[in-house]
C-alpha positions in Angstrom: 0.0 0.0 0.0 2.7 2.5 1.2 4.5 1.4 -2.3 1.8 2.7 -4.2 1.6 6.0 -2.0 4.5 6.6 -3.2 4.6 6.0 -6.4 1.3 8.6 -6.4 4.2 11.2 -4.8 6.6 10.7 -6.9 4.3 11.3 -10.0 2.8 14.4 -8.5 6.6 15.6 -7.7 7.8 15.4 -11.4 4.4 17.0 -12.4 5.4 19.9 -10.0 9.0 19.9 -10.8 7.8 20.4 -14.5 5.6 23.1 -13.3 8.2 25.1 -11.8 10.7 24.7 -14.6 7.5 25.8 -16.7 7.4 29.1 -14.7 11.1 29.5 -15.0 10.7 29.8 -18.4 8.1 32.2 -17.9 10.4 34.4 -15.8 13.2 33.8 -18.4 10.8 35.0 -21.4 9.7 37.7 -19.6 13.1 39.4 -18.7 15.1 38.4 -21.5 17.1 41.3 -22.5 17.5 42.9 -25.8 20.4 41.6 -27.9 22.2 44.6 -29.4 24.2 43.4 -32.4 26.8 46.4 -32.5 28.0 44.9 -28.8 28.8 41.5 -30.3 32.5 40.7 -30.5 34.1 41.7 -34.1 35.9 37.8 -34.3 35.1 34.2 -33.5 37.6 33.1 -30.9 36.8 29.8 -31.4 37.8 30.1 -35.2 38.6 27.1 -35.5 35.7 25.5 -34.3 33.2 25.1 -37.8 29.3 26.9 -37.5 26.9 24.3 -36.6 25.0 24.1 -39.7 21.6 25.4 -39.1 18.1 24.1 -40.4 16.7 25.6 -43.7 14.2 28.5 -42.9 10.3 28.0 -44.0 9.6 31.5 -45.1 5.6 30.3 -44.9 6.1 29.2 -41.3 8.0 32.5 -40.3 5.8 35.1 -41.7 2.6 33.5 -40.6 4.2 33.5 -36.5 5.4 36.8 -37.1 1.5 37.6 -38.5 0.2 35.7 -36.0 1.9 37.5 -32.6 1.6 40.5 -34.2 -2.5 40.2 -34.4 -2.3 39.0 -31.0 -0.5 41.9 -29.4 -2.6 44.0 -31.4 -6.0 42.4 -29.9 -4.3 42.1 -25.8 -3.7 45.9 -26.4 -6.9 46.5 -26.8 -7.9 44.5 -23.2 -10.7 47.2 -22.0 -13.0 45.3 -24.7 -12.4 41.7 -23.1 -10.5 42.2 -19.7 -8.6 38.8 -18.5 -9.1 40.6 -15.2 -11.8 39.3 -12.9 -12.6 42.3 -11.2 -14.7 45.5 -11.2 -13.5 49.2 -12.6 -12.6 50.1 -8.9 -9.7 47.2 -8.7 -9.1 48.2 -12.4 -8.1 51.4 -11.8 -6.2 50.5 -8.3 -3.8 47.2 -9.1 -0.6 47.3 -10.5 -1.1 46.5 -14.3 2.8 45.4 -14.4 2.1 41.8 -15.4 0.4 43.0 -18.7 3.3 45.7 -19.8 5.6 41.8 -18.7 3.3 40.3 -21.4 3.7 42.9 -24.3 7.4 43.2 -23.7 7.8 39.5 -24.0 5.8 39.2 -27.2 7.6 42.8 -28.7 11.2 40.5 -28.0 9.9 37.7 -29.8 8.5 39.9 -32.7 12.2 41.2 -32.9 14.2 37.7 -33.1 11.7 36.5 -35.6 12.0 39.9 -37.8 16.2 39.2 -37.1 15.4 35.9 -38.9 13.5 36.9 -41.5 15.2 40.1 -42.3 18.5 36.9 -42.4 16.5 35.5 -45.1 15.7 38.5 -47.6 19.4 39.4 -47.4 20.3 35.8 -48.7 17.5 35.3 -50.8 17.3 36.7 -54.5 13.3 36.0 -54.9 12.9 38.3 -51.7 10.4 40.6 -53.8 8.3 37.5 -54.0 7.1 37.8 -50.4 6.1 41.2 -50.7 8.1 42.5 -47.9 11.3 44.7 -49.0 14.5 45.2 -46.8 13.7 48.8 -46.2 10.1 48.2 -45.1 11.9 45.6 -42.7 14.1 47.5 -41.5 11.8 50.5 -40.4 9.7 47.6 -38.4 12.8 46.7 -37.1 13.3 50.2 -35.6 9.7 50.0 -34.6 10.2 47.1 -32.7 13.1 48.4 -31.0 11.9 51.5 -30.0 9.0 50.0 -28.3 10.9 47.5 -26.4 13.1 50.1 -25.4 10.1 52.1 -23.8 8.6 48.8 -23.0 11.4 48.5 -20.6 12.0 52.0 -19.1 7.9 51.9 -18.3 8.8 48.6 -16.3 11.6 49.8 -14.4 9.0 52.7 -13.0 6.1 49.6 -11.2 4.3 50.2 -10.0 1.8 50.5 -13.2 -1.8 51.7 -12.7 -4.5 51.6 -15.5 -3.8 55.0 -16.6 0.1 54.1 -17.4 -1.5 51.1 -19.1 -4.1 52.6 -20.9 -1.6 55.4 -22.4 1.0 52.8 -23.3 -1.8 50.7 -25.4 -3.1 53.4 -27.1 0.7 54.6 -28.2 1.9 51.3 -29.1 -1.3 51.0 -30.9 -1.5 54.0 -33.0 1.9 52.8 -33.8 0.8 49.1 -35.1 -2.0 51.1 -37.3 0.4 53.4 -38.9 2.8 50.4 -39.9 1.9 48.6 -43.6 4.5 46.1 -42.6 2.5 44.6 -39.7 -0.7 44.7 -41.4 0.8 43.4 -44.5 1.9 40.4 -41.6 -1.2 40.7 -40.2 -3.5 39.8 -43.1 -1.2 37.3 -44.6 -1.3 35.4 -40.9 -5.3 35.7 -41.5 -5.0 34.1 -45.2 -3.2 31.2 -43.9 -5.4 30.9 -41.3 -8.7 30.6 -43.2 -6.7 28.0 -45.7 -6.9 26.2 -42.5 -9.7 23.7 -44.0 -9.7 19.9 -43.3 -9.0 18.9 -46.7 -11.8 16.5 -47.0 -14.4 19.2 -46.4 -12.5 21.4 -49.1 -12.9 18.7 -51.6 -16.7 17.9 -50.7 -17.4 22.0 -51.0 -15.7 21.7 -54.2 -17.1 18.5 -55.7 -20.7 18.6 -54.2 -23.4 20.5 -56.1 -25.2 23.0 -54.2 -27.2 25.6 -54.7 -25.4 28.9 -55.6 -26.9 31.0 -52.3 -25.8 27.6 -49.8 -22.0 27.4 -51.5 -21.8 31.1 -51.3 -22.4 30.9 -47.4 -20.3 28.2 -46.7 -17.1 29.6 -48.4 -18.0 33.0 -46.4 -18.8 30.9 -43.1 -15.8 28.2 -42.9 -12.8 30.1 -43.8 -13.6 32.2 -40.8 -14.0 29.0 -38.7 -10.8 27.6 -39.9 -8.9 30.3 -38.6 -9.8 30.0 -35.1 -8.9 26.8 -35.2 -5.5 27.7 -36.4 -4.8 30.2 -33.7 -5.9 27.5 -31.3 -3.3 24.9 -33.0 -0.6 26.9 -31.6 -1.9 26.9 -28.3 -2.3 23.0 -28.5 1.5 23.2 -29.9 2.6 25.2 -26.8 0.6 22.6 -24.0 2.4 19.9 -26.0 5.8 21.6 -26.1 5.6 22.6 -22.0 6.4 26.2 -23.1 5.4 29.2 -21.0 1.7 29.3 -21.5 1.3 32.9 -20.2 2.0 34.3 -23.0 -1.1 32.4 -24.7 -3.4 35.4 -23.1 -3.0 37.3 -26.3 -3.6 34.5 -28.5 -7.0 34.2 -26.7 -7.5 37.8 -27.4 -7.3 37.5 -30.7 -9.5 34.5 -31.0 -12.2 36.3 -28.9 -12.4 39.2 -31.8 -12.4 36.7 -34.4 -15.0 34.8 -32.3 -17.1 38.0 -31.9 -16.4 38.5 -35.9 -17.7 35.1 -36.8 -21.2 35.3 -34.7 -21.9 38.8 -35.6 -21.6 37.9 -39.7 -23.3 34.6 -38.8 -26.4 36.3 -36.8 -26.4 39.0 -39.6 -27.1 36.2 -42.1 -29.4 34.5 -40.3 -31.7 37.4 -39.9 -31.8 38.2 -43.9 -32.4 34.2 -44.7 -35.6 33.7 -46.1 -36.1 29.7 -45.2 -35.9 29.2 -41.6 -36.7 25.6 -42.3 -33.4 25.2 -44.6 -30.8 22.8 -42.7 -28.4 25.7 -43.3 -30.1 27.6 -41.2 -30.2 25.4 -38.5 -26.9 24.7 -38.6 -25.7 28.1 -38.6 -28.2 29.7 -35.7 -26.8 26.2 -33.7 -22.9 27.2 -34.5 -23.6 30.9 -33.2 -25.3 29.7 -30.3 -22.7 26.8 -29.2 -20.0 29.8 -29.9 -21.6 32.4 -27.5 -21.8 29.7 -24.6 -18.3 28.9 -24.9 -17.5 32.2 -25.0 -18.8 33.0 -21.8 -17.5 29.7 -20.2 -14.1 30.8 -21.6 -13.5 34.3 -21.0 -15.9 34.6 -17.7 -14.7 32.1 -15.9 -11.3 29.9 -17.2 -9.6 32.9 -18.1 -10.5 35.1 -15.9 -8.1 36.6 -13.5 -5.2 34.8 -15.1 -3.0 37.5 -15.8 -2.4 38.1 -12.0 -1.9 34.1 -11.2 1.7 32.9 -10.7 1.1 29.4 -9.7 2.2 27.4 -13.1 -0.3 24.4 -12.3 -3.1 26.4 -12.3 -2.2 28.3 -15.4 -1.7 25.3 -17.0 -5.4 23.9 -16.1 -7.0 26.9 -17.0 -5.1 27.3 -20.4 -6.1 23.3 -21.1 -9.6 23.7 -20.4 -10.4 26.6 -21.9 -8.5 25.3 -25.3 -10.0 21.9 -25.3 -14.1 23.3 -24.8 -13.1 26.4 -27.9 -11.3 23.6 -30.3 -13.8 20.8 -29.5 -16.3 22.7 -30.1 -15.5 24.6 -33.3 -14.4 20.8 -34.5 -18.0 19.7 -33.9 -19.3 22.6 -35.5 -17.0 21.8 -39.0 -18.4 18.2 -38.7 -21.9 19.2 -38.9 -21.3 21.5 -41.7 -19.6 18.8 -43.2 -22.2 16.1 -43.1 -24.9 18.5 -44.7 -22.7 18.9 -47.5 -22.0 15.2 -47.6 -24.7 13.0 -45.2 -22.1 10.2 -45.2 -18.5 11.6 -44.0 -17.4 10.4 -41.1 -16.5 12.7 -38.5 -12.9 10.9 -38.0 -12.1 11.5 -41.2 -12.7 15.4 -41.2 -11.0 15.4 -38.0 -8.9 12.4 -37.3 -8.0 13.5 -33.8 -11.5 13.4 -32.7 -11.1 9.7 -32.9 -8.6 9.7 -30.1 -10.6 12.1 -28.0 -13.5 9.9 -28.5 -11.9 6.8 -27.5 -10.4 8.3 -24.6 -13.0 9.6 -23.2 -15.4 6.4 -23.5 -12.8 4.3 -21.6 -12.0 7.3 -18.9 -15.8 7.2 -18.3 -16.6 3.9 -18.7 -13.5 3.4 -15.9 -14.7 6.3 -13.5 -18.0 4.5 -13.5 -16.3 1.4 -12.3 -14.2 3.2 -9.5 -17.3 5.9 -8.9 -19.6 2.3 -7.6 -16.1 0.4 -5.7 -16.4 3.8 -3.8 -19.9 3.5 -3.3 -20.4 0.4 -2.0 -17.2 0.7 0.4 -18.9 3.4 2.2 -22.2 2.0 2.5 -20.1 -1.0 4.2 -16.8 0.0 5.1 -16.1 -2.9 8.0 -16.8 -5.6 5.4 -15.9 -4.5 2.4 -12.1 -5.9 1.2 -10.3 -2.5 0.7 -7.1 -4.4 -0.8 -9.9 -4.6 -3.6 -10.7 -1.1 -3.7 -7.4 0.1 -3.4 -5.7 -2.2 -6.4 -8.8 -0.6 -8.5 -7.6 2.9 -7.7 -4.1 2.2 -8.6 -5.4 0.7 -11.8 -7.2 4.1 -12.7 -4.5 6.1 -11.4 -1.8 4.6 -14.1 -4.5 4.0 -16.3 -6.8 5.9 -18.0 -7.1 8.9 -15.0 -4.8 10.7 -17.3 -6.9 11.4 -19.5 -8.6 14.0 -17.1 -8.0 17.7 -17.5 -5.0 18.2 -15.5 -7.0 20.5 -12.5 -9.3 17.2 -12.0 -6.3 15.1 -12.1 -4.7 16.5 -9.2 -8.2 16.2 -7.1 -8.3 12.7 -7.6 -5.0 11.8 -7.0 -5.2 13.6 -3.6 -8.1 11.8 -3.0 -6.8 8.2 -4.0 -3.5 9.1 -1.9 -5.7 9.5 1.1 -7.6 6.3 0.8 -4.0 4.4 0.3 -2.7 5.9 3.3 -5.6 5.8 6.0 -5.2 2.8 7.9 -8.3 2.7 10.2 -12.1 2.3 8.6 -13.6 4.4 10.5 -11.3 7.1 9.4 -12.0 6.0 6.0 -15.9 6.6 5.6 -15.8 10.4 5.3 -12.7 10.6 2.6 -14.6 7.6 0.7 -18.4 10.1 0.6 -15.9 13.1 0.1 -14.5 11.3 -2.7 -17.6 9.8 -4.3 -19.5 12.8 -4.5 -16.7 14.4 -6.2 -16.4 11.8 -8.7 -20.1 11.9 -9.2 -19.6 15.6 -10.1 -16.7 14.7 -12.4 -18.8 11.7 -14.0 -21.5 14.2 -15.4 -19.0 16.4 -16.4 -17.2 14.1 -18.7 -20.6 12.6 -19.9 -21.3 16.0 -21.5 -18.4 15.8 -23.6 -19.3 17.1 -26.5 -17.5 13.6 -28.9 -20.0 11.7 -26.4 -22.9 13.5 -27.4 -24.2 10.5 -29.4 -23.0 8.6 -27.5 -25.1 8.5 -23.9 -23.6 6.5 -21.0 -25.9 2.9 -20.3 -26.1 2.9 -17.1 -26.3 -0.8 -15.5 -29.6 -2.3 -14.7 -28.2 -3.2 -11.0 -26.8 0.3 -9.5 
């Protein structure tokens, strides 16, 4: 028993130790310094010692991150319209706004190595006309950059920051970003690749399918503009993946929230000049607009809110998972359905072959937490006679098994939880920890069951419980 307490420990330790290297990195983004090439030494004193030879640049790739931070600082700047800040205009105007001017001056730095890079690859390149960005433009962005990282940092060394030092600073920096045809030039190229960002099976059914000229119309207006959320929220995905300071994924979510707002402004626009409420299209579109707005709120009212002024990494981290995985499976679902009205038979795991994994995770996590939700049951109801070695093998099971595919905030609940039942020695002592725990994992059952890849798929329950 105390074998597998431990083993429980020791997992929860490298979780935590990963957490804190996580927020190390955070730190480390957030106070890098600016590199100033005229400071770098005029020779190699390792001469001798060949260049490491360097992987070929993907010009695509580049511009489109460049595009794509650049539309994100643009969107955090302008905060007032979807504060991350749980809190009313008195706290607004009172707490230090420091962690935000951290934020921009972190993304500004990373805006400047990749504009390093890419100004690298003009220079070498003899096509550079080709990607409509000229060496002089660059280099004026360049000084852009570096003038507002320089006043980034001097504002920074003055914290505390109220709202008006914040409010001033957006509204300069902005102003700035608007004046610049380089960063809108980024900007809109970023948003081109974005709405490419069409499952390729649904591309070729829009293309090959015969429709009616007003339904094709609306799709190729609708689905680009769903696409591209879903390519903002691949880099988020990329960044949980990658362990990379997640922080910085706040103005990524402010951009998605304006393209979000975007999307169910032109959808409920259309829907209010169609003349067939009875048309599927219809349906579909007023349920996609509808699924959006309730996300919305569940995203930026609640997971996100307040995160700017959290330091603990694991919570960032469960905040950021959740409120990617409820805005990407739901936009997923919503391409499915539009999807299988262009072509009834399709198969949702082909348009989105992830969804297949999701789907089969989640039917064996539940169909497991059912199993462990009645061993908990029926060892409180009869705690003296029950065989705990039973109950307690059955939690180690779940805990190595398929308990990891929990979000990671109800992963660390139940792992508490199963640590306490392993290490109590006296029933009596155990009763109250086992209708803690069950009532929890009732609470976490229903959750999962409204997943939205089980929503055709309802839980049997057994005839016996």
């Amino acid at each position: 028993m105390y074998k597998r307490y431990s083993d429980f420990s020791r997992a929860r330790l490298l979780r935590s130790q990963s957490c804190e290297r996580n927020f190390i990195l955070d730190v480390a983004v957030i106070e890098t310094p600016v590199v100033n090439p005229t400071n770098l030494p005029a020779a190699n004193i390792a001469e001798e010692n060949p260049a490491p030879v360097l992987p070929a640049i993907d010009i695509g790739e580049l511009t489109f991150e460049l595009g794509f931070w650049l539309s994100g600082l643009e969107s955090f700047l302008n905060i007032r319209n979807h504060s991350f800040a749980d809190e009313s205009r008195t706290k607004a105007t009172s707490r230090d706004w420091v962690k935000e001017f951290h934020l921009t001056h972190s993304t500004l730095l990373r805006c400047s190595r990749l504009t390093f890079q890419l100004e690298k690859y003009l220079k070498q390149s003899e096509e550079c006309d080709i990607f409509w960005l000229k060496p002089d433009e660059l280099f004026e962005f360049s000084a852009l950059l570096k003038d507002s990282v320089l006043l980034n940092e001097a504002l920074l060394r003055a914290a505390p920051l109220r709202f008006g030092e914040w409010t001033a600073w957006s509204k300069t920096l902005s102003d700035k970003f608007a004046k610049s045809e380089v960063i809108q030039k980024l900007v809109r190229s970023a948003e081109q690749t974005g709405e490419s960002f069409l499952p390729e099976i649904l591309r070729a059914s829009l293309e090959a399918k015969s429709l009616s000229f007003a339904t094709a119309s609306d799709l190729r207006l609708v689905l680009p503009r769903f696409a591209k959320v879903l390519k903002w929220l691949g880099v988020i995905e990329k960044m949980l993946k990658n362990d990379e300071p997640l922080k910085p994924t706040l103005l990524i979510f402010s951009r998605i929230y304006e393209q979000i707002r975007e999307l169910m402004n032109y959808i409920n626009n259309r829907l209010l000049r169609f003349s067939d409420e009875e048309d599927q299209l219809f349906g579909i579109l007023d349920g996609a607009s509808y699924a959006a707005s309730i996300e919305l709120r569940k995203v930026y009212n609640y997971e996100l809110a307040g995160l700017a002024e959290i330091r603990q990494s694991p919570m960032i981290h469960a905040k950021i998972e959740t409120a990617f995985s409820l805005l990407n499976d739901s936009f997923q679902l919503t391409l499915v359905n539009f999807a299988q009205m262009i072509e009834p038979t399709i198969d949702p795991f082909d348009v989105f072959p992830s969804l297949k994994a999701k789907f089969e995770r989640s039917l064996n996590l539940r169909g497991d937490l059912w199993k462990v939700l009645s061993e908990v049951r029926k060892a409180e109801e009869d705690a003296e006679k029950y065989p705990l070695g039973k109950l307690n093998a059955q939690l180690t099971e779940f805990g190595e098994g398929s308990m990891q595919f929990l979000f990671y905030k109800d992963r660390e609940t139940v792992e508490r939880f199963i640590e306490e039942v392993l290490i109590t020695p006296h029933k009596t002592d155990l009763v109250p920890i086992l209708h803690r725990f069950g009532a929890y994992l009732e609470t976490l059952f229903g959750q999962i069951n409204m997943r939205v890849v089980l929503a055709n798929h309802p839980f049997e329950y057994p005839q016996n419980r």
